[in-house]
C-alpha positions as MATLAB code, in Angstrom:
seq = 'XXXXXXXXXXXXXXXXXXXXXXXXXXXXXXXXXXXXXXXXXXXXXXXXXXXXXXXXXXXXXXXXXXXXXXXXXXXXXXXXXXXXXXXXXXXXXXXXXXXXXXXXXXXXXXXXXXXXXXXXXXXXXXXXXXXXXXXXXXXXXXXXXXXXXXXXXXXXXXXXXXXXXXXXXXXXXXXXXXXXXXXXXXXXXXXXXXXXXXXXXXXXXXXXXXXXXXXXXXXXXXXXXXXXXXXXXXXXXXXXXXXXXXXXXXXXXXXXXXXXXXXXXXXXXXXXXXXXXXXXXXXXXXXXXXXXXXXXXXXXXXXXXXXXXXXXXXXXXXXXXX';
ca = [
       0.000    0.000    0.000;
       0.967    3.256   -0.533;
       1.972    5.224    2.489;
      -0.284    7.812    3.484;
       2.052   10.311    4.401;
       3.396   10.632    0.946;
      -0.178   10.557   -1.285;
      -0.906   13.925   -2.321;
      -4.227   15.387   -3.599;
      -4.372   16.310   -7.553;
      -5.858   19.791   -7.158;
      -3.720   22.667   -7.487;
      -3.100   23.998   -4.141;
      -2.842   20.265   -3.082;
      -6.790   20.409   -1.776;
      -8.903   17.757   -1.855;
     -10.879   17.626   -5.787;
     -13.042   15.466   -7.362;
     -11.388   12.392   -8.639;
      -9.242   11.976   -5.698;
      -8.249    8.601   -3.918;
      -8.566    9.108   -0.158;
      -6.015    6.162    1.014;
      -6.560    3.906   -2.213;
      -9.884    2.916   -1.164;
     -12.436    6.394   -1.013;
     -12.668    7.922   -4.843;
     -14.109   11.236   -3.915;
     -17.020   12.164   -5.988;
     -19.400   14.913   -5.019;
     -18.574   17.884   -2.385;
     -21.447   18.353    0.120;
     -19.913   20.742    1.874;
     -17.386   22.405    4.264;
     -15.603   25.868    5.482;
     -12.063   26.952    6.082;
     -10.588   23.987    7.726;
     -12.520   21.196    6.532;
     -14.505   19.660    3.435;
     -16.826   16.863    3.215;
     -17.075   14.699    0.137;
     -19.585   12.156   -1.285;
     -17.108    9.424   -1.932;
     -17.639    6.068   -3.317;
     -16.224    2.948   -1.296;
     -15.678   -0.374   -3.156;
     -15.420   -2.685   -0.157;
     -18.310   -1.956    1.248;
     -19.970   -0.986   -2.535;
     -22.206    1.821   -1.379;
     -21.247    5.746   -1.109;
     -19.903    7.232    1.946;
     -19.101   10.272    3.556;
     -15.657   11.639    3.966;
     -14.442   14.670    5.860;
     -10.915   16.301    4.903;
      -9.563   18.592    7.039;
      -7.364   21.420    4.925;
      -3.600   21.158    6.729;
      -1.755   18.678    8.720;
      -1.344   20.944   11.290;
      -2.047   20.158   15.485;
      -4.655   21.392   16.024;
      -6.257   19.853   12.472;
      -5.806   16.538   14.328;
      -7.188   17.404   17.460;
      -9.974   18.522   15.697;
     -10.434   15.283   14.600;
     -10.138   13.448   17.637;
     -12.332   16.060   19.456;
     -15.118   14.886   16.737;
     -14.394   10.566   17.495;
     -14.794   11.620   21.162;
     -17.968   13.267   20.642;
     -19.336   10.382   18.278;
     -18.297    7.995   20.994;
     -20.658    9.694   23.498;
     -23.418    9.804   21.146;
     -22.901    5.960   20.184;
     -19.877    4.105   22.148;
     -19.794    1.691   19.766;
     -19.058    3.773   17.181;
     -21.638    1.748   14.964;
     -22.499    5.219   12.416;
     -18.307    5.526   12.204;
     -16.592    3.715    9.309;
     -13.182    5.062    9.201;
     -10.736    7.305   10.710;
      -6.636    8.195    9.723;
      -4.497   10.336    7.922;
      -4.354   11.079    4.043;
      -1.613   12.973    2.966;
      -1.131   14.251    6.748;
      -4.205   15.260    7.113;
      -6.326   13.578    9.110;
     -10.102   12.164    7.806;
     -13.481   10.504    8.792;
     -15.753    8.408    6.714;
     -19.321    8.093    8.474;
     -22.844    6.373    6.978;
     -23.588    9.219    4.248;
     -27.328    8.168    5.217;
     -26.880   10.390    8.240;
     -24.810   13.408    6.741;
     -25.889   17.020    6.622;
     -24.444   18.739    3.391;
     -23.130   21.522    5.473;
     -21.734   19.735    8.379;
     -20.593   15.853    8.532;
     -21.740   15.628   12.301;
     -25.062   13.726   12.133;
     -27.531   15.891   13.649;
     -30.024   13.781   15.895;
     -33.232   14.881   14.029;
     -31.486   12.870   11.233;
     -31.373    9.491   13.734;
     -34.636    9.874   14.521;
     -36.139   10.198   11.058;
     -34.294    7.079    9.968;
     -36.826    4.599    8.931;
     -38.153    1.479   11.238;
     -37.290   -1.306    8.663;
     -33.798   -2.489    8.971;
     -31.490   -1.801    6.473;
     -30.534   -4.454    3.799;
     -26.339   -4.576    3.878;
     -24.961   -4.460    0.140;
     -23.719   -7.569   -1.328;
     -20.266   -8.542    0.338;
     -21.007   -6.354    3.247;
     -21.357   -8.599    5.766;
     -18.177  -10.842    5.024;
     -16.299   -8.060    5.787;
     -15.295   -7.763    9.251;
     -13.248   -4.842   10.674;
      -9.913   -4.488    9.806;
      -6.591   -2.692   10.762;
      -5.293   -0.310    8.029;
      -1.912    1.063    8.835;
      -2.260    3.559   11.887;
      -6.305    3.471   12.165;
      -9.612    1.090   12.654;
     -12.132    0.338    9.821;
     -15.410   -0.287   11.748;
     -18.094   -1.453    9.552;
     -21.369    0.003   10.205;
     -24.524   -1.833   11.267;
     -26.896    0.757    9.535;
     -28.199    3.880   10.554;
     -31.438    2.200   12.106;
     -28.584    1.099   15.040;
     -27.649    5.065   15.794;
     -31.383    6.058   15.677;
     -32.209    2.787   18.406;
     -28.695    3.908   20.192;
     -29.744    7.502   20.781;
     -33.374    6.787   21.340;
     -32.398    4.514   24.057;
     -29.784    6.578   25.696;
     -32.724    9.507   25.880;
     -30.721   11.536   23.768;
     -33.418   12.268   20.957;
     -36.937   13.141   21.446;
     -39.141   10.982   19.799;
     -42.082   12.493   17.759;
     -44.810   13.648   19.515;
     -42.799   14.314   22.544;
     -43.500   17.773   22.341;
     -47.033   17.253   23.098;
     -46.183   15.773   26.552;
     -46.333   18.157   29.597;
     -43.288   19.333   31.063;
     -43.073   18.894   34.495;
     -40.132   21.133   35.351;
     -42.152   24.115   33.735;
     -45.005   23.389   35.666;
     -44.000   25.054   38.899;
     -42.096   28.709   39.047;
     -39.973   30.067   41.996;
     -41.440   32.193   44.637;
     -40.580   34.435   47.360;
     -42.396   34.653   50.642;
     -43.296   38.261   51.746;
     -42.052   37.807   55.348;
     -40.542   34.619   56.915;
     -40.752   34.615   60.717;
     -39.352   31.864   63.389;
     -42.188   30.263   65.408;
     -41.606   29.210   69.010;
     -45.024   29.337   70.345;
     -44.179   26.702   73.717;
     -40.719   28.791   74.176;
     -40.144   32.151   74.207;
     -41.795   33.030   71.037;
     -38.825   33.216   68.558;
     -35.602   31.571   67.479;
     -32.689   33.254   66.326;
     -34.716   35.633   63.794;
     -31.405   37.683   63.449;
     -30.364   34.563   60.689;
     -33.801   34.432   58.665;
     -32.476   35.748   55.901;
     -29.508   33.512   55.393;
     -32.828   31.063   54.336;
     -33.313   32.946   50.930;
     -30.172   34.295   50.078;
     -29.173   31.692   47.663;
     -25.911   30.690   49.395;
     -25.521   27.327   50.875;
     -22.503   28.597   53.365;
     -25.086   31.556   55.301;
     -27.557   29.474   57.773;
     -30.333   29.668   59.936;
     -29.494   27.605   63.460;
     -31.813   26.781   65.855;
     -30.613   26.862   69.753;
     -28.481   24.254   70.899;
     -30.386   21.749   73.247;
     -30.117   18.891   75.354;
     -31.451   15.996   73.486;
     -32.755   15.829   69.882;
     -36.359   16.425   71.405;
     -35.790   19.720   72.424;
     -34.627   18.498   76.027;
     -38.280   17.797   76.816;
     -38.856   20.834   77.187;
     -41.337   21.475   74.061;
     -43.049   19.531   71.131;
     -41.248   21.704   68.572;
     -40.461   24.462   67.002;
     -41.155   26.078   63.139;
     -40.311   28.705   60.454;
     -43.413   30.984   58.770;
     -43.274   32.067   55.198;
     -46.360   34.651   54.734;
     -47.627   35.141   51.062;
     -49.316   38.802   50.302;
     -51.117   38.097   48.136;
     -52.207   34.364   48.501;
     -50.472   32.183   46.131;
     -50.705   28.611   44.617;
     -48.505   26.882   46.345;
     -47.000   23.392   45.496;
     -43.802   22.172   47.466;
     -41.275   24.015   49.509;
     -38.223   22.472   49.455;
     -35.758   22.642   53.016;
     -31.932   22.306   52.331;
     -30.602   20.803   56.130;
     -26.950   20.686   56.737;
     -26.794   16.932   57.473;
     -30.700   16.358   57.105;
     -31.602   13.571   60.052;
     -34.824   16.012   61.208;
     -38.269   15.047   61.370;
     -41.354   17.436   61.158;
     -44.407   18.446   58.854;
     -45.702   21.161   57.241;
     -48.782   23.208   57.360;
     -50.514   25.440   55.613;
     -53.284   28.264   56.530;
     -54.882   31.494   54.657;
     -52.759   33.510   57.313;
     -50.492   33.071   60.094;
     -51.512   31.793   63.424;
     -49.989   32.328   66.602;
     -50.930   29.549   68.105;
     -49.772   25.778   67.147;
     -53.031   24.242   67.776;
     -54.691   26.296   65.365;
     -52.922   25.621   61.984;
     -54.802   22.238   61.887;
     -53.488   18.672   60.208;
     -50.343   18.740   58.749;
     -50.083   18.405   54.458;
     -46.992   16.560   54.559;
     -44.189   14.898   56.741;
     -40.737   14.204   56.925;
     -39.115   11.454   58.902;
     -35.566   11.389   59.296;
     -35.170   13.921   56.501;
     -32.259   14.228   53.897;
     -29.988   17.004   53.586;
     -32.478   18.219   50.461;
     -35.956   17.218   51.354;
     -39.112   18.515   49.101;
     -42.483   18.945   51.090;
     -45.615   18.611   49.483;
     -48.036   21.772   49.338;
     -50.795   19.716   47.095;
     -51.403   23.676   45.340;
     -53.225   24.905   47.779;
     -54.118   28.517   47.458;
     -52.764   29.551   50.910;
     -51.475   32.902   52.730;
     -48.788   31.238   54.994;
     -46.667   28.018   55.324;
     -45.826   26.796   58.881;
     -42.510   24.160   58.657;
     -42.655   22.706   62.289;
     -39.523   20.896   63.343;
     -40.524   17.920   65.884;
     -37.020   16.262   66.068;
     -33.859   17.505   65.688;
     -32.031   14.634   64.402;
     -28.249   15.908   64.936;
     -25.588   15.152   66.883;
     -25.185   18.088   68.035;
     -28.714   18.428   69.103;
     -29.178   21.735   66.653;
     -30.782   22.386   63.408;
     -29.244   24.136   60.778;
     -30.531   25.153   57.823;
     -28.966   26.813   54.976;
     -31.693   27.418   52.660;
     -35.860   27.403   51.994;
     -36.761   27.580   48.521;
     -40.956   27.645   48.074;
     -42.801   27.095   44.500;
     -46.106   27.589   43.121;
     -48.194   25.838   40.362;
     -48.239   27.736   36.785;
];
């Protein structure tokens, strides 16, 4: 065989032209497309006896090559087996892929994933001699023989990387809620002496995880005995629809409930059964709102499921139904 490193390309200029012989096997035939450091050609392969895809890039040069292997690495996370990927080397220097021309886009030889998903449900047919011919090692690259482009479109339908048709249509859960801010959030100590630390309520929406809100330190994870709990109050003016507020602990471990009511009471007693409950929480535990159309939110701490026999909390964050 020739060596690749001294075949040259027959257009003046020494750029890839119609006619060409990329590494005695691709005879380039068509140019789909390309820019300023690249070209991709239509190019006919006799051993597999179907047309192909090659892409050229323009120089030898460094970063020309890392180009290239910037492009296998993305292929490989699209498809790890590399099943859409016929060929990769050196022409000349300069380095080359030949993919499935099924899947090519005239103006760029990355297969876009619309493509895989439009390629049709009947498996392909391989050309005569196809399958007899495993992959081989050609001087200083791989030859990997494709399976069809029916394999990429199962690949990336699998991996959740496409959206099938139709998908679209389906709600979207993470745009059914929005982020809101309470008007006021208090502490609530109702069988103690009224508050708790309210000097650190704001660390709760400040959006960064190293400012907290601490409770006292006590005796026991109970609160020492000396009380059933104690809570934080997020007031809404107006009333909003409310579905989850979410409490980021710095270990997690507590247990408690939340409750809701069309304003703030100061009593325990009268903010009635709880909407959800925790038990042994994690460090990022969601609580349930159901969206209800409430004024205030009462999150009442039963346990404080430490160590250290003191909650800390580094950050509330409250949202409401569309």
């Amino acid at each position: 065989m020739t060596d690749a490193t001294t075949q040259e390309f027959g257009s003046e200029g020494g750029q890839p032209a119609r006619g060409d012989l990329i590494e005695d096997r691709y005879r380039l035939e068509e140019r789909l497309g390309g820019g300023v450091t690249a070209t991709t050609w239509r190019a006919h392969d006799p051993v597999l006896g179907r047309d192909v895809a090659v892409k050229v890039w323009t120089d030898a040069s460094d970063d020309a090559h890392r180009s290239q292997q910037d492009e296998l690495s993305a292929a490989r996370l699209l498809d790890p087996n590399l099943n859409e990927l016929l060929d990769a080397g050196s022409h000349a220097g300069r380095p080359f892929l030949v993919r499935e021309i099924a899947l090519e886009h005239p103006a760029d030889p990355t297969p876009p994933l619309s493509a895989a998903v439009a390629a049709p449900e009947a498996p392909n047919t391989p050309p005569a001699g196809m399958a007899s011919a495993p992959p081989a090692r050609r001087g200083d690259r791989v030859v990997m023989i494709s399976v069809g482009a029916i394999v990429v479109a199962a690949v990336l339908v699998a991996a959740g990387l496409v959206v099938r048709p139709g998908a679209s249509d389906a709600p979207d859960e993470a745009a059914a809620t929005h982020d809101v801010a309470p008007t006021e959030i208090t502490s609530f100590d109702p069988k103690g002496d009224g508050r708790e630390n309210p000097d650190e309520l704001g660390a709760l929406l400040d959006d960064d995880s190293a400012t907290t809100w601490r409770s006292d330190r006590y005796n026991s994870p109970n609160f020492g005995n000396l009380k059933p709990g104690l809570g934080l109050v997020l007031t809404f003016s107006p009333a909003q629809e409310l579905d989850s507020v979410e409490v980021v602990s710095e270990a997690g471990g507590w247990s408690g409930q939340v409750h809701v009511a069309t304003s703030a009471a100061p009593e325990f007693e009268d903010w009635g059964a709880p909407v959800d409950t925790v038990d042994g929480s994690r460090p990022s535990e969601e609580l349930d709102l159901g969206g209800r159309t409430v004024g205030a939110v009462l999150i009442w701490f039963t346990d404080l499921g430490t160590e250290s026999n003191r909650l800390t909390i580094s950050g509330l964050r409250v949202r409401a139904a569309q």
